[in-house]
N, C-alpha and C positions, 0 to 999 in steps of 0.2 A: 684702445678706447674707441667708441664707437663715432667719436667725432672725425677720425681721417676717413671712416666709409661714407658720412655725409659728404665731406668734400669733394668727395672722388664723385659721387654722385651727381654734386652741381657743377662739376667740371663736367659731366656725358651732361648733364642737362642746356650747359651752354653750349655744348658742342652741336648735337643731336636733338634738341627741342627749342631752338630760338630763345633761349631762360635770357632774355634781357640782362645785363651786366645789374643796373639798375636795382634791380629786382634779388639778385643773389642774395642780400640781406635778410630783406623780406621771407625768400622761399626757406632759408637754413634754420631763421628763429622757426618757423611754422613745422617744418618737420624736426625738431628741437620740441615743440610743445607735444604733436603725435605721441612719441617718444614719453613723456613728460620725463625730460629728462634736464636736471638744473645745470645751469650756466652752460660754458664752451670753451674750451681750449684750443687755439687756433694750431692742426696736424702740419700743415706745409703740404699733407696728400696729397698729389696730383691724380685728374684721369689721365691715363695711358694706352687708351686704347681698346679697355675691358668689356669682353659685353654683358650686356644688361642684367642677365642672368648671374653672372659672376658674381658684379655688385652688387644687386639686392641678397644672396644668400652671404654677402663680405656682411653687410648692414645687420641682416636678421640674424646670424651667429653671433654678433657681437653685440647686439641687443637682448637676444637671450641669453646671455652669457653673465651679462650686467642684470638681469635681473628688471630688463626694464619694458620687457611683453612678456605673453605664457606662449606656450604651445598653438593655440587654438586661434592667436591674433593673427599669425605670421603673416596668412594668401591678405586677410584686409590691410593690415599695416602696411606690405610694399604697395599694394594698389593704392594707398591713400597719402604713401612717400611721393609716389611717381606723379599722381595728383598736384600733387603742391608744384611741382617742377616744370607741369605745364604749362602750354600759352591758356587763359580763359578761354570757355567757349565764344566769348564774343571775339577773340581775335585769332582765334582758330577758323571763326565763320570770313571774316573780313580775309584773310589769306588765300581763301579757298575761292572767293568768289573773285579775288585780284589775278588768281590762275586762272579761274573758267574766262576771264574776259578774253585772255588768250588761246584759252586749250583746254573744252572738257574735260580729256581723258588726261592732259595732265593735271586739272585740279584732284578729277580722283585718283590719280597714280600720287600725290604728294600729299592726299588724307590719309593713301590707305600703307603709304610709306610712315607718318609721323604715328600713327595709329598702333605699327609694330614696334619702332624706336621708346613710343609710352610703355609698352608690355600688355595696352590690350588686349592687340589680336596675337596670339600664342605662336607665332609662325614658326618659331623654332619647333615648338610640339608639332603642328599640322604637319610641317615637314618628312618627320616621322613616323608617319600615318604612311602604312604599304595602301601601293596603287598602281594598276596597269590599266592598258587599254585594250581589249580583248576582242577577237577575231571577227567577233560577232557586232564590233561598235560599239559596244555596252564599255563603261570606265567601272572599273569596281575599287570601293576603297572600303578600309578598315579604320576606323575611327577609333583610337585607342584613347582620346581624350572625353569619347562624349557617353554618358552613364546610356545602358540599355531600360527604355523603358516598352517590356512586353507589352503592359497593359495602359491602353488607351488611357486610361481614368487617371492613372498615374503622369502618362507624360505628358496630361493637362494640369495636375494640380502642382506638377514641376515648375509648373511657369506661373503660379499665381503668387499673387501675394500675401501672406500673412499682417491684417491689420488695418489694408487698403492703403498705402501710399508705400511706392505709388501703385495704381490701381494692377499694372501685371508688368509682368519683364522687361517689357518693350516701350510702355509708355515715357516721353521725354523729362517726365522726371525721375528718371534713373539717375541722369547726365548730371556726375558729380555725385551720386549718395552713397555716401557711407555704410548705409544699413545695408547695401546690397553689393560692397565691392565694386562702382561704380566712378569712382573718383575720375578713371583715368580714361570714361567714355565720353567721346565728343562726337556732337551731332552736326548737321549743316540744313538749312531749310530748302526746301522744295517747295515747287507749286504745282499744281495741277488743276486746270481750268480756276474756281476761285475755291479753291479748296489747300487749306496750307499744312502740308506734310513734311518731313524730315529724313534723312538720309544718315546711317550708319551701315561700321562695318560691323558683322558677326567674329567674336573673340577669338570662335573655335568655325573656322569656315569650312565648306564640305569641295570649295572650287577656287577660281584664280577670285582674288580680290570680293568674296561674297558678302553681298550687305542685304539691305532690309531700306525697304521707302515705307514709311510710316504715316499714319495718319495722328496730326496733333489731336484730336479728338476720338475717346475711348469707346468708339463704337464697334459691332462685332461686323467680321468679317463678313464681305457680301459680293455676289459677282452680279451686274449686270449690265446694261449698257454704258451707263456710264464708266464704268470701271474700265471697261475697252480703250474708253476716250483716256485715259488717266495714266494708262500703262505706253498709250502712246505718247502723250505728252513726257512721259520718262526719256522715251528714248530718243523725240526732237531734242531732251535737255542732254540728254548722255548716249550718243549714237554708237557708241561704241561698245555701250553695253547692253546684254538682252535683260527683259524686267518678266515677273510671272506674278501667278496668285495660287495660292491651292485653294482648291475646291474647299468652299466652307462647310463641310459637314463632318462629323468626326466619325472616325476608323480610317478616312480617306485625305482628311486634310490634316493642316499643319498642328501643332501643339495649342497655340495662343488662338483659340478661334472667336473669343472676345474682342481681339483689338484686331480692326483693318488693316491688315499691311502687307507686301509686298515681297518678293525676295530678287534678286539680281546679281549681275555682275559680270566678267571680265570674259568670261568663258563662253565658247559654242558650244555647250553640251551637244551629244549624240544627237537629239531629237533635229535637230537645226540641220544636220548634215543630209536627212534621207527624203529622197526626190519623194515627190507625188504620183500616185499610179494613174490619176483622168485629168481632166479639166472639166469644172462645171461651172454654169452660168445659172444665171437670176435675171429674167427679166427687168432693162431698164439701166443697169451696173454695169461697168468696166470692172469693175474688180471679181477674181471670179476664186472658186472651192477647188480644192482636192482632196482626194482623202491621200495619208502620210501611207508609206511604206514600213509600215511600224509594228512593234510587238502587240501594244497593247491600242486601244481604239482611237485615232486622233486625226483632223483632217485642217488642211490651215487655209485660210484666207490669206490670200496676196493683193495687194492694190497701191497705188500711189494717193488714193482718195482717204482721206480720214474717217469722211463719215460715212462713205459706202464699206470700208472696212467692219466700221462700229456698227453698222444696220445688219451686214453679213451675218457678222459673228453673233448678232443679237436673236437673229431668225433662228441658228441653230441652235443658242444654246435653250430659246426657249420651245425651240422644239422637241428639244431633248429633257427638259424637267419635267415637260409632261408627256413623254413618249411611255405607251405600255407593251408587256410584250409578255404574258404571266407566264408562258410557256417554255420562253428561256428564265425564268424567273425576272423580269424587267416590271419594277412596280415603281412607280414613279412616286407616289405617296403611301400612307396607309395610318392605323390609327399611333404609330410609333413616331410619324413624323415623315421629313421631306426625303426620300434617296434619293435622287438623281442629281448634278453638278458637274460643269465644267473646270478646267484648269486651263487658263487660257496666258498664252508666257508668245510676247511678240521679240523682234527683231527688226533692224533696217537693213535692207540688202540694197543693190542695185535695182529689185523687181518690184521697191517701196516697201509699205509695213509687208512683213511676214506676221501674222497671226496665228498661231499652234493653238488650235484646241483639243484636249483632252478630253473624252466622254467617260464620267466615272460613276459608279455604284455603288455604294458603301447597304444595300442590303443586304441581312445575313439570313438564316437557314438553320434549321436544326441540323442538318451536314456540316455548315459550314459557319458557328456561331459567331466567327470571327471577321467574316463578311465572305460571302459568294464569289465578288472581285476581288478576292483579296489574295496575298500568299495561302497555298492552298497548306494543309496543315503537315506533308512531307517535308516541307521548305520551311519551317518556321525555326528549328534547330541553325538556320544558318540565317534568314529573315522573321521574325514575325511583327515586326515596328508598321507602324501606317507606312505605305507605300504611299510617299508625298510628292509633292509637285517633282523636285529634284529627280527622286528616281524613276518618275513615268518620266521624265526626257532624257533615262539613258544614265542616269551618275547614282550608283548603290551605294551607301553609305552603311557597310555591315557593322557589327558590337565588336570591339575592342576585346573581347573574351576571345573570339576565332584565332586568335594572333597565337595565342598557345594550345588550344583547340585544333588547330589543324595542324602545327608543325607534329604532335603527337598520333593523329591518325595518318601523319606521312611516314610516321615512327613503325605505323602499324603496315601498311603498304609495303614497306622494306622488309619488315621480318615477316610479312607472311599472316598474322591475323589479328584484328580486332578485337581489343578488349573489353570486358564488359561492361566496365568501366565510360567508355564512348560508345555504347550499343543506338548512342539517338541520332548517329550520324553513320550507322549500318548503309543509306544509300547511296550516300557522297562513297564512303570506301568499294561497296559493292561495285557501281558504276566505272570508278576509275581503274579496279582491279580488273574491271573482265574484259578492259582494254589491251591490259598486257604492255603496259606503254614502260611502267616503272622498273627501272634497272638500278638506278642510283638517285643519291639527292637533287641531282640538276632534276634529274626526267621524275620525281616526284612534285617538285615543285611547280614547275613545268605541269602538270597533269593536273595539278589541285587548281591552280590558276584557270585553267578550261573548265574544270569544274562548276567551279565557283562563277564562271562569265554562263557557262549552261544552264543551272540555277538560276541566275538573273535574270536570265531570257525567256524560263519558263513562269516565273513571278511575273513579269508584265506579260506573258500572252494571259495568265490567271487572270489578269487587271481587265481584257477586254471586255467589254461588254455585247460585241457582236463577233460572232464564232471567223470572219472573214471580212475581207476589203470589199465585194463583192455586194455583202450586207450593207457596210456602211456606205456605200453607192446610192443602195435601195432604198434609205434612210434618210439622205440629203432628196432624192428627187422627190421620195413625198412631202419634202418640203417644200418643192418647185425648183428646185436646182433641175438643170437638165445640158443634156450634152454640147 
């Protein structure tokens, strides 16, 4: 019967989600009505130990079994099992903020702990997502959970919503809906200057513990001085994690570019690790520019000053929206709309904020309808997705198709040739073949992993906007940076 897999449930739920004894009445009738399923016969089931995944497929076998979901309810029905079993958002909020009095990063090490224990965040999948760190600094992962959307148009109307509530994916009233699978999403409030935003984690995350700062109000994405001030104030509240934005324009930024928000988390990505090649000054400022050591065009502001940080970063990025240059093709505007945009993702070091700016271009070409900066169209067979905030700092997040995709062209490597079959990845095989590296499966896989870190490196030099470090030197000092 399907009442000992409830049991067992509210036995993890007392164990693993603080389910108040109190309350075990309450939560068993409530997923008892889900179900609609009449009366209860008391199992004696105990939990033992099991994890999550166990028992929700114990619960929904024996629910479909009984005749009392279809097919089609399964993923919502446990999301809105697991729902009932948690603390409310208000005493999810009250917990978290009983931790930060003590310890930032332990309040969000014990969100982004109860968060996996609910079956939110998928950790057990993420885990199983291949990943290395490749020779070059670049992390490469495979994302076998997250649908590939080629085309732009698409992996905006992914995130919208059907009917308007709530208005897109991200907005705070998700937290708890049904319509959307959402039961088992809990948020926590944040402030930034008097501006009131919220803090969750990502289901399906691409790094250590990756969330999203959200803005309560459903306005679209925007960078500009203030935003500096906003991202810094993240990281006075969470210094232990870095916070970013993607450029709001689309081919270049993130999916949801209607709603303000934020992305962050636990992680140094690559970007954070590489020195600066000068030092440049601004009359008047302690806080002073470099440009990064980077694939694709970035230079960061360092300072202990907030708002000489925020005036820095503000010179350049408005120097750079309206920067032209037609002859690399650099058009800052045109009758299509705005191209140019930062991506601007800080840090706290010992040297104060780190500020990383990103210079990006999301103009296209009739070479290049896909954008100019963009993966150029050799590389798209292994990228073609918006190169987003995440992977201009270093962390590729490739389509879940490559996973059987390239064990097959390492298939082709061993024997000798390329199928016709796989003729769109002709250059990943060509390339690795004329190396002469592959002898057996270690040294193929071994070789596809360079591959694949090569590619990546050549996607962000694509992404630059100025051909050398050199350029971007020339580009700050017309701004009045100088040595």
């Amino acid at each position: 019967m399907v009442f000992s897999a409830i049991d067992k449930l509210i036995g993890y739920a007392e164990t693993n989600l603080a389910l108040p004894a109190r309350d075990k009445l309450y939560a068993r009738n409530t997923i008892l009505m889900l179900l609609g399923a009449e009366g209860y016969e008391e199992s004696k089931a105990e939990y033992a130990g099991e994890s999550l995944p166990e028992l929700l497929d114990e619960l929904i076998a024996l629910a479909l079994r009984e005749g009392l979901i279809t097919e089609e309810e399964t993923e919502r029905m446990a999301d809105a099992v697991m729902g009932a079993l948690m603390l409310p958002p208000s005493a999810v909020e009250e917990k978290f903020s009983e931790i930060y009095e003590r310890s930032p990063a332990a309040a969000t090490e014990w969100l982004y702990d109860y968060s996996v224990k609910a079956g939110y965040v998928k950790k057990e999948k993420l885990d199983q997502n291949p990943r290395f760190t490749a020779k070059n600094g670049l992390i490469v992962t495979i994302n076998k959970a997250k649908p590939e959307f080629r085309d732009p148009k698409k992996a905006v109307s992914g995130n919208s919503v059907k009917g308007g509530y709530p208005k897109c994916s991200i907005c705070r009233e998700n937290e708890g809906y049904f319509g959307r699978a959402k039961r088992t999403l809990r948020t926590v409030s944040v402030t930034f200057g008097d501006e009131k935003w919220f803090w969750q984690f990502s289901p399906y995350g691409y790094f250590l513990q990756h969330g999203i700062a959200v803005n309560t109000r459903h306005i679209p994405m925007h960078v500009d001085e203030e935003t500096f001030f906003r991202l810094m104030d993240f990281v006075d509240s969470f210094p232990h994690y870095f916070i970013g934005c993607n450029a709001p324009l689309p081919r270049i930024g993130g999916s949801v570019l209607a709603h303000d928000h934020f992305q962050g988390g636990g992680e140094r990505l690559p970007l954070f690790q590489v020195p600066t090649k000068n030092k440049l000054f601004f009359d008047g400022y302690h806080a002073w520019v470099g440009v990064l050591d980077w694939y694709g065009t970035a230079v960061r502001v360092t300072g202990h000053d907030r708002a000489e940080v925020a005036a820095l970063s503000e010179i350049i990025r408005s120097g750079w929206v309206s920067y032209r240059d037609e002859a690399r093709g650099l058009i800052p505007f045109d009758s299509e709309g705005v191209h140019h945009a930062v991506s601007p993702t800080v840090i706290k070091t010992q040297n104060g904020y780190e500020m990383n700016l990103i210079l990006r271009s999301n103009i296209t070409s009739e070479q290049y309808p896909d954008g100019v900066f963009h993966a150029h169209p050799e590389y798209h067979i292994i990228k073609k997705e918006s190169i987003g905030l995440i992977e201009a700092q270093g962390l590729f997040i490739l389509p879940g198709r490559l996973v059987e995709q390239l064990e097959r062209v390492k298939d082709a490597l061993l024997s000798g040739a390329l199928p016709e079959e796989l003729s769109e990845f002709g250059l990943v095989y060509d390339e690795i073949a004329a190396k002469g590296k592959v002898k057996d499966r270690a040294s193929a896989d071994e070789a596809m992993r360079e591959e694949l870190a090569s590619i990546c490196e050549r996607i962000l030099c694509n992404t630059a906007v100025f051909e050398s470090h050199g350029q971007t030197s020339k580009f700050l000092k017309e701004l009045g940076f100088h040595e």
